[in-house]
N, C-alpha and C positions, 0 to 999 in steps of 0.2 A: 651667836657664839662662833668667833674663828678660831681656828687649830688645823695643824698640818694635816693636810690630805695624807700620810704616813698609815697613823690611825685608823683613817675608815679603812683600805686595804684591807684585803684580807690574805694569809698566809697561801703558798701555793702546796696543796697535798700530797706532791711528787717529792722537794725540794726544802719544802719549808721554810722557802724566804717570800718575799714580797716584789711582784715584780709586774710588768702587760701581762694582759691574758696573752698566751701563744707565745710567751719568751721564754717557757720555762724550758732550759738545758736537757734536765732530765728526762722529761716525755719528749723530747723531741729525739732525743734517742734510742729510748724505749719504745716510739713509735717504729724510728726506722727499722730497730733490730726485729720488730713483730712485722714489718711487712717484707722483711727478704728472709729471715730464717726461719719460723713459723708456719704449719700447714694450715691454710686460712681456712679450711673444713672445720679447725677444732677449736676456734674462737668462736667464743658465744656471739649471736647475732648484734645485741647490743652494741659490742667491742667491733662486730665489723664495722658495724653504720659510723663508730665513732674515728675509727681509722682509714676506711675506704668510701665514706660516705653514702653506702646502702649495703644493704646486706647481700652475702654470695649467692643465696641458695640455689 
């Protein structure tokens, strides 16, 4: 069965459009603004490893 690769895609969570992983506008901004105005103590561990790629402790 062929059909546009469109379809499989899946929407981006942030944005809600369809695009590369890692192009989305929006966390790319939301990233920046959590890593210079945010006290990085009070990001859940999770969120650091996903922003700073390991956690502060």
């Amino acid at each position: 069965m062929s059909h546009s690769t469109h379809f499989c895609r899946r929407r981006c969570k942030f944005c809600k459009q369809v695009h590369e992983p890692g192009r989305c506008e929006v966390f790319q901004e939301l990233t920046k603004l959590v890593r210079t105005k945010v006290d990085k103590k009070d990001i859940a561990p999770e969120l650091q490893t996903l922003l700073f790629g390991e956690p502060l402790n």
